[in-house]
C-alpha positions as CSV (number, residue, x, y, z in Angstrom):
1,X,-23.9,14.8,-28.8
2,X,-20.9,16.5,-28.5
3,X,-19.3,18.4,-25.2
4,X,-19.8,22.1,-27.3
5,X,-23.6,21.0,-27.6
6,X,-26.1,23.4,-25.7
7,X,-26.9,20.7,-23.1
8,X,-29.2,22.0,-20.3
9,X,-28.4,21.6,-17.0
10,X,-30.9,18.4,-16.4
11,X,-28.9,17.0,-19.6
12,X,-26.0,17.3,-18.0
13,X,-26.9,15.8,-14.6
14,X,-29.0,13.3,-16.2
15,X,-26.0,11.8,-17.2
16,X,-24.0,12.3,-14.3
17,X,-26.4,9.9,-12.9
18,X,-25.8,7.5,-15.8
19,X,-21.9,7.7,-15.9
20,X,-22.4,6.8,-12.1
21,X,-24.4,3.5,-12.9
22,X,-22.3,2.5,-15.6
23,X,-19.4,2.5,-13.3
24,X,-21.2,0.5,-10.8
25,X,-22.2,-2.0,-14.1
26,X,-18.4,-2.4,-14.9
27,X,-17.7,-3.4,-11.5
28,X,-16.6,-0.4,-10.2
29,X,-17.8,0.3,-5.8
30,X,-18.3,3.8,-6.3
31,X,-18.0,6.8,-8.5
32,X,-18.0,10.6,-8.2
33,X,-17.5,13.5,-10.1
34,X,-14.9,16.4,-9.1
35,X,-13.9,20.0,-11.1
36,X,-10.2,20.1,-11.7
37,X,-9.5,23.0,-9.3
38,X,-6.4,21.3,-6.5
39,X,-5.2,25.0,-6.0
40,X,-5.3,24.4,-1.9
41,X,-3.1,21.0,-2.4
42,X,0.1,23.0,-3.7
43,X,1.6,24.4,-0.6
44,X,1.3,21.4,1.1
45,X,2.6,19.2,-1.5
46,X,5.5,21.6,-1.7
47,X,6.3,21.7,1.6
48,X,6.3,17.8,1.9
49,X,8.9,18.0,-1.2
50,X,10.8,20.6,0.2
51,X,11.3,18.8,3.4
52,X,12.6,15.7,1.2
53,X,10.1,13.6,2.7
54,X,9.1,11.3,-0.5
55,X,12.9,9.9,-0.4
56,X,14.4,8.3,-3.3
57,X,10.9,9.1,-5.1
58,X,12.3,11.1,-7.9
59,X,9.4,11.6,-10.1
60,X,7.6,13.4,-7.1
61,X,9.7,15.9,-7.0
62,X,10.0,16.2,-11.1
63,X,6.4,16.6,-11.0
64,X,6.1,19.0,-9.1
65,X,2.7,21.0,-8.9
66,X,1.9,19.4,-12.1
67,X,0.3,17.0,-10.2
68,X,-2.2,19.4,-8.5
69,X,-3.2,20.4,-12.0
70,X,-5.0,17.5,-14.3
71,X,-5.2,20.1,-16.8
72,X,-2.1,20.1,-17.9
73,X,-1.8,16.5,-18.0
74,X,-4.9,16.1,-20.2
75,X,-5.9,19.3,-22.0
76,X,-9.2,21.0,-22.0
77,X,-10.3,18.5,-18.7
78,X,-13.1,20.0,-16.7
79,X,-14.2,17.5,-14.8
80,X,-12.7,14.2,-13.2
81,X,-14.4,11.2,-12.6
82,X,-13.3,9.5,-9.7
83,X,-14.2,5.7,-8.9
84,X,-13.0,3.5,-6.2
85,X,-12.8,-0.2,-5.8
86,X,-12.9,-2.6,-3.3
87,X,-10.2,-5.4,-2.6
88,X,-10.4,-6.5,0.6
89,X,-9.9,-10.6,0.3
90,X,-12.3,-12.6,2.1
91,X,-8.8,-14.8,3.5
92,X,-6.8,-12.2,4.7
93,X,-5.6,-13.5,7.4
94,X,-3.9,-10.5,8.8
95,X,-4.0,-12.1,12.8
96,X,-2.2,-15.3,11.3
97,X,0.7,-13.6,9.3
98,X,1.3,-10.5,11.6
99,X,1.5,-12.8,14.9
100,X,4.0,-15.9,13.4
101,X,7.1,-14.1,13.1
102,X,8.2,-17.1,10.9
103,X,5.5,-16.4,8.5
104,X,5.8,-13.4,5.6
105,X,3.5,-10.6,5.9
106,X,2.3,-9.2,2.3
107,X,0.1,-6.4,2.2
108,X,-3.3,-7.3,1.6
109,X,-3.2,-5.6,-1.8
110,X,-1.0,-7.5,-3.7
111,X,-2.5,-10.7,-2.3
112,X,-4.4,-11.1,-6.0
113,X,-3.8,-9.5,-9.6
114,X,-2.4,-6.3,-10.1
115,X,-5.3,-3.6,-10.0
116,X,-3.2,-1.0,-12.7
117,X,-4.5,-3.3,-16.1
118,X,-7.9,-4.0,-14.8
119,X,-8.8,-0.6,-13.6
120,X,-7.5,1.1,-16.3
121,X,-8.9,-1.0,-18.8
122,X,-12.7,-0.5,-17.4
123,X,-11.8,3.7,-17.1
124,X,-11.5,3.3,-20.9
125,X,-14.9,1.5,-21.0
126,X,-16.7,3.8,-18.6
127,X,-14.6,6.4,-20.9
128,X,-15.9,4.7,-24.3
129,X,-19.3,4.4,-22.7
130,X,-19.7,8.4,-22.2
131,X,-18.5,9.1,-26.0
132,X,-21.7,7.2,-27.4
133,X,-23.6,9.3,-25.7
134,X,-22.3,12.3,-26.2
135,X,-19.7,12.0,-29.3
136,X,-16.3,12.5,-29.6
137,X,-14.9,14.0,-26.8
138,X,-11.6,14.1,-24.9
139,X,-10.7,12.0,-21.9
140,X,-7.8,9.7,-20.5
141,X,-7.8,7.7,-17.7
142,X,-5.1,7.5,-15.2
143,X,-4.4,4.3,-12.4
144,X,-1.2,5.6,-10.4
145,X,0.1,5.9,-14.3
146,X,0.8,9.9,-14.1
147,X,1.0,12.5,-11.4
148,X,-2.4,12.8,-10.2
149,X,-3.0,13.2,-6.8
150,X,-5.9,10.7,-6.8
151,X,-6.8,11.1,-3.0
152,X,-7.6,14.9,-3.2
153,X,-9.7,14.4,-6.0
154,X,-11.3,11.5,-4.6
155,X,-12.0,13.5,-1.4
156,X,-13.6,16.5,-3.9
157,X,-15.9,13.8,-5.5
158,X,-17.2,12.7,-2.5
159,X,-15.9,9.2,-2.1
160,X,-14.6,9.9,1.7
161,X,-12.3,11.8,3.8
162,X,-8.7,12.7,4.1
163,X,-7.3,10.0,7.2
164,X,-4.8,11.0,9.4
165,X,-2.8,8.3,7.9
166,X,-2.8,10.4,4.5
167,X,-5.6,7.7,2.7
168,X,-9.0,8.2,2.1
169,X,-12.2,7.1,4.4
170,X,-15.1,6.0,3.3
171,X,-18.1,5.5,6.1
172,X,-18.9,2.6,4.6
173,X,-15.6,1.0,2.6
174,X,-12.9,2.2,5.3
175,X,-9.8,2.4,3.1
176,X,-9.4,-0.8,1.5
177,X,-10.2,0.2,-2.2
178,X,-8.2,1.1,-4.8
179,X,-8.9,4.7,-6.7
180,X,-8.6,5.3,-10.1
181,X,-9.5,8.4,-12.1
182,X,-10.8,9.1,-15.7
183,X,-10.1,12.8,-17.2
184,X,-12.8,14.2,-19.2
185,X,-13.8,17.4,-21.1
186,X,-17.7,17.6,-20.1
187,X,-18.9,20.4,-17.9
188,X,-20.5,17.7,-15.7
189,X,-22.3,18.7,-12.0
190,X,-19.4,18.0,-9.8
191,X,-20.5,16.2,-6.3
192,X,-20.2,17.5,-2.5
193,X,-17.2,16.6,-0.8
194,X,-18.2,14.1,2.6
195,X,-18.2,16.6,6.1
196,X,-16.3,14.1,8.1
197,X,-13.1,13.6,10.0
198,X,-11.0,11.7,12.2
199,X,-12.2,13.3,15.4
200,X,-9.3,12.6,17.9
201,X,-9.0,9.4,17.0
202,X,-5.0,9.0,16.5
203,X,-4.9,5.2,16.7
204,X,-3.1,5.1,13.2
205,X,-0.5,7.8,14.1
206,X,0.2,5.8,17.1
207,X,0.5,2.1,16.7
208,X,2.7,2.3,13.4
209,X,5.6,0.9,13.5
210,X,8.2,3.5,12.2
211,X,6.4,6.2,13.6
212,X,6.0,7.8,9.6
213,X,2.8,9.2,10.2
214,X,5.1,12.6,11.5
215,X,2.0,14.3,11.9
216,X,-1.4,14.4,10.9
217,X,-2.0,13.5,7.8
218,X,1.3,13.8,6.8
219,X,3.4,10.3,6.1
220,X,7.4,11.0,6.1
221,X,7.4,8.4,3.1
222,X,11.4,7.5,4.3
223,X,10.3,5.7,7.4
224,X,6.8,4.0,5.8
225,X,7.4,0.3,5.9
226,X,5.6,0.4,2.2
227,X,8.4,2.8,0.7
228,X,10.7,0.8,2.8
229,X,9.6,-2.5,1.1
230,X,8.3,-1.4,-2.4
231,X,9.6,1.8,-3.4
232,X,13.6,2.0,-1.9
233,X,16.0,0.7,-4.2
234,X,18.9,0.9,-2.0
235,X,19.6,-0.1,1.2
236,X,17.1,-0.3,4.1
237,X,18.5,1.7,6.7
238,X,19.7,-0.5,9.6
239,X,18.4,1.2,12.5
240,X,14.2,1.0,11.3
241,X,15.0,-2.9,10.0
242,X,14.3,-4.5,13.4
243,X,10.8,-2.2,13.0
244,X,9.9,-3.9,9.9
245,X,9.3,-6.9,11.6
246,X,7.6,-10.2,9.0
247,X,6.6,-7.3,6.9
248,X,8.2,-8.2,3.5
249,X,5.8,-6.0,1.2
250,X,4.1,-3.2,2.2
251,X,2.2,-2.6,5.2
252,X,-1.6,-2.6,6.9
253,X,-1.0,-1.2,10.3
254,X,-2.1,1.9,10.2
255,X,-5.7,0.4,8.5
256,X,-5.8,-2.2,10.8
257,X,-6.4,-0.1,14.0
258,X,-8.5,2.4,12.0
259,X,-11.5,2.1,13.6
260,X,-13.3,2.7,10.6
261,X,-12.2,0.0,8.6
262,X,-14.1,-2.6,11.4
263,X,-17.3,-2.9,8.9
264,X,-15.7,-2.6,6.1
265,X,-17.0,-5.2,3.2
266,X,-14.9,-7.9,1.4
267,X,-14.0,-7.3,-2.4
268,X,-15.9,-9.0,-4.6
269,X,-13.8,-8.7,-7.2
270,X,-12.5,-12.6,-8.0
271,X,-8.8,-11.5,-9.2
272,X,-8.1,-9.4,-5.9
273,X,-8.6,-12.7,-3.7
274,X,-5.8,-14.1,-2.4
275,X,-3.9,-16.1,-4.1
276,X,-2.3,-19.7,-3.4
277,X,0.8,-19.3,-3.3
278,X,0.6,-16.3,-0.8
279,X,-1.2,-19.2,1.9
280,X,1.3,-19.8,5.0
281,X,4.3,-19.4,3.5
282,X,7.5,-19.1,5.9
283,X,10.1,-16.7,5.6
284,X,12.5,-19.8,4.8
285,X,10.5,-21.3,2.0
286,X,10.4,-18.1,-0.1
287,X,13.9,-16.7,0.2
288,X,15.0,-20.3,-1.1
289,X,12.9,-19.1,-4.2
290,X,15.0,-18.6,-7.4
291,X,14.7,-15.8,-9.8
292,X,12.9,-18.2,-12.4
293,X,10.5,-18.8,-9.7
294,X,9.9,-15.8,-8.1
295,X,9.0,-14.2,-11.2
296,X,6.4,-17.2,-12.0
297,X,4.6,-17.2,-9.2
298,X,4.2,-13.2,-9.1
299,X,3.4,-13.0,-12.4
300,X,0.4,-10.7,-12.8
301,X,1.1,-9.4,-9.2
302,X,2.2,-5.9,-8.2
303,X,4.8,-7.8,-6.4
304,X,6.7,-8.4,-9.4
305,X,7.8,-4.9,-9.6
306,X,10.2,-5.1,-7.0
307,X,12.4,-7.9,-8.9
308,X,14.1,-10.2,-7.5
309,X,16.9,-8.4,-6.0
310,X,14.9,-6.1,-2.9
311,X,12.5,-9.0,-2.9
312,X,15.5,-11.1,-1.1
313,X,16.8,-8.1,0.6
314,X,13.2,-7.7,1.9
315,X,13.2,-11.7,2.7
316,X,16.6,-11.1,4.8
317,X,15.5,-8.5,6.9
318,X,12.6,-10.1,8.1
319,X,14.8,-13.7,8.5
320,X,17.0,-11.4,10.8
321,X,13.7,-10.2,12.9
322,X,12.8,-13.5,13.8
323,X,13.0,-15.3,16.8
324,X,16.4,-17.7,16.7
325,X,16.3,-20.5,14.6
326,X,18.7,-23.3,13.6
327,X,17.3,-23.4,10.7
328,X,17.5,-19.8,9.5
329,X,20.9,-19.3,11.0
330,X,22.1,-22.0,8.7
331,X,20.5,-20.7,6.0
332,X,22.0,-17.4,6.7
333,X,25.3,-18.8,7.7
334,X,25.6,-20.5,3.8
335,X,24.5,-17.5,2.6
336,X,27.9,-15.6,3.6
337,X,28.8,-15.0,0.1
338,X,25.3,-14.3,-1.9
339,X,26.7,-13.0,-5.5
340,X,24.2,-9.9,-5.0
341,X,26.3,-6.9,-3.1
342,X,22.6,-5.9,-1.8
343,X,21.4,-8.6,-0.7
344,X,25.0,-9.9,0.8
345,X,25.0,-6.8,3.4
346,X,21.2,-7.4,4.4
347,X,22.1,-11.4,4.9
348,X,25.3,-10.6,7.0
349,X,23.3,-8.3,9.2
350,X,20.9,-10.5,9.3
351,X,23.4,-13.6,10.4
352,X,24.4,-10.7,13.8
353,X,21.1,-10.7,14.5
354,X,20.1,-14.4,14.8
355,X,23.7,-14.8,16.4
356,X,22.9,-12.6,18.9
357,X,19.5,-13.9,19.8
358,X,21.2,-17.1,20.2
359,X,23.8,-15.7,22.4
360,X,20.5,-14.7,24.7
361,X,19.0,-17.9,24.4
362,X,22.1,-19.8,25.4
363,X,22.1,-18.0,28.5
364,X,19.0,-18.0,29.3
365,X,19.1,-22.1,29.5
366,X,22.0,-21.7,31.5
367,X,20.4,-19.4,33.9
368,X,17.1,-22.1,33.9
369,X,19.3,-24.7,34.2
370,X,21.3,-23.6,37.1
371,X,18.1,-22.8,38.6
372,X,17.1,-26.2,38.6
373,X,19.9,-27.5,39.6
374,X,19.2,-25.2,42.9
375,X,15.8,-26.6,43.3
376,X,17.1,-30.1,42.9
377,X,19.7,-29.4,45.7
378,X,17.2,-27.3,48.1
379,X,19.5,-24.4,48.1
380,X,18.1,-21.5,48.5
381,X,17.7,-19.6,45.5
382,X,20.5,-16.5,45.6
383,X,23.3,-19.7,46.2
């Protein structure tokens, strides 16, 4: 068969229904089918350019509206296949990381392997799958590898609904999934977008941390902790790096209050679980990581793309956040002089930090101490 064949309509949505089961076979959650049209995407996505809000994201802006148009990126596409994934790790211990300020907090997805290879890799199957069925035909798949603006299309295939926090919502997956897309020239039936919103629920646009959730459903991406983390290359600004917190890559927050995301099932995908070395590690432990070692034990992790460099400017910040420590100030304090320019002006504001908070803490004892002393005496207590 061949996409110029005279298919009927039951032909085609025959195997709709197939492509749809094969996707579940390769391991995919979920898939769904979408036509190519993103027409009502543009002016948004050209007023969130125009107001500068993805940063130091270049190739968003490069883009342009070529990213509301699939078409152009693979021609003769009619129809997108759009499949989601789930990763949640069955040890995420999100209560743990987030509330031990001496811990590092990496966003759950990048806990196991990086999803770009594997995803992509079963999009060509699904992809290879179709053509011997139906012939030669044209398709591509795409994992965050080209503009596509993956959640619009997700939302038009029906795999859920457009959160206030900018990610899709499934009823029954929440938002922990990954989406990928595969392009392909086959007049498919497309399938019926989910009828369900937020309601008045504002629980993500309130509890994160930056306050980047400007409005709903639209994320100023130069205050996300995420950008902040991943996607800056230069300095984090100084006055949101006491609002990053343990945070050293990426961020849950705004998917942890979703109240959504409360029955949302574990991944069963084995290479998304977490890994060993992301187990109760301390701030300390991994800044004193060297290149040769960071880079081994993120290999095959999306953390590696960071590179050394913003991963200990990431690492600083966070040592800075936490609650005074001889041991961290002495780290910091040997630091002084880190070769790295970068990292040097993140350690240095770091070493004010922890100076300061011991400043606090030595008067505070002297305050408890002087008020023991009263006690001891039985003076009264304004002596």
């Amino acid at each position: 068969m061949s996409n110029s064949h005279p298919f009927s309509d039951a032909d085609w949505a025959t195997l709709a229904s197939q492509i749809k089961s094969w996707a579940l076979e390769l391991g995919f959650s979920q898939a769904g089918i979408c036509d190519t049209d993103l027409r009502s995407q543009e002016p948004k996505l050209q007023q969130w350019l125009d107001a500068g809000m993805h940063g130091e994201m270049q190739y968003m802006a490069e883009h342009g509206m070529k990213r509301a148009r699939p078409a152009e990126l693979q021609p003769g596409t009619l129809r997108v296949i759009s499949v989601r994934l789930d990763y949640l790790p069955a040890a995420a211990g999100f209560a743990t990381n987030l509330s031990d300020p001496f811990q590092a907090y990496i966003s759950r997805y990048a806990l196991g392997r990086d999803y770009h290879k594997l995803m992509r890799q079963r999009l060509k199957q699904l992809g290879e799958k179709i053509e011997q069925h139906v012939g030669a035909y044209g398709f591509r798949p795409f994992v965050d590898s080209a503009p596509v603006l993956e959640r619009p299309l997700a939302a038009k295939a029906g795999l859920g609904w457009t959160g206030k926090h900018s990610l899709l919502l499934n009823p029954q997956a929440g938002s922990w999934f990954f989406l990928g897309e595969l392009l392909v020239s086959l007049p498919l039936p497309v399938d019926e977008p989910i009828q369900q919103d937020c309601g008045s629920c504002v629980a993500c646009i309130t509890m994160c941390p930056t306050g980047a959730i400007v409005s709903p459903y639209v994320v100023d991406a130069r205050r996300c902790i995420s950008y902040l983390t991943i996607e800056l290359k230069d300095a984090i600004p100084e006055e949101l790096r006491p609002l990053l917190g343990n945070r050293i890559y990426g961020c849950d927050d705004c998917q942890l209050v979703c109240p959504v995301n409360r029955q949302a099932p574990l991944g069963k995908e084995e290479d998304f679980q977490r890994r060993p070395q992301w187990r109760d590690q301390s701030l300390l432990s991994l800044f004193l990581w060297d290149e040769a070692t960071f880079l081994k034990m993120t290999e095959g992790s999306a953390i590696r793309r960071i590179g050394y460099q913003r991963w200990q400017r990431n690492l600083a910040v966070a040592l800075g956040n936490a609650p005074f420590s001889e041991e961290i100030l002495a780290l910091l304090m040997a630091e002084q002089q880190h070769p790295d320019a970068l990292v040097r002006e993140h350690l240095q504001w770091a070493l004010a930090q922890q100076q300061q908070k011991q400043q606090q803490q030595q008067k505070e004892n002297r305050q408890q101490q002087r008020l023991i002393r009263i006690i001891q005496l039985g003076l009264p207590r304004d002596a």
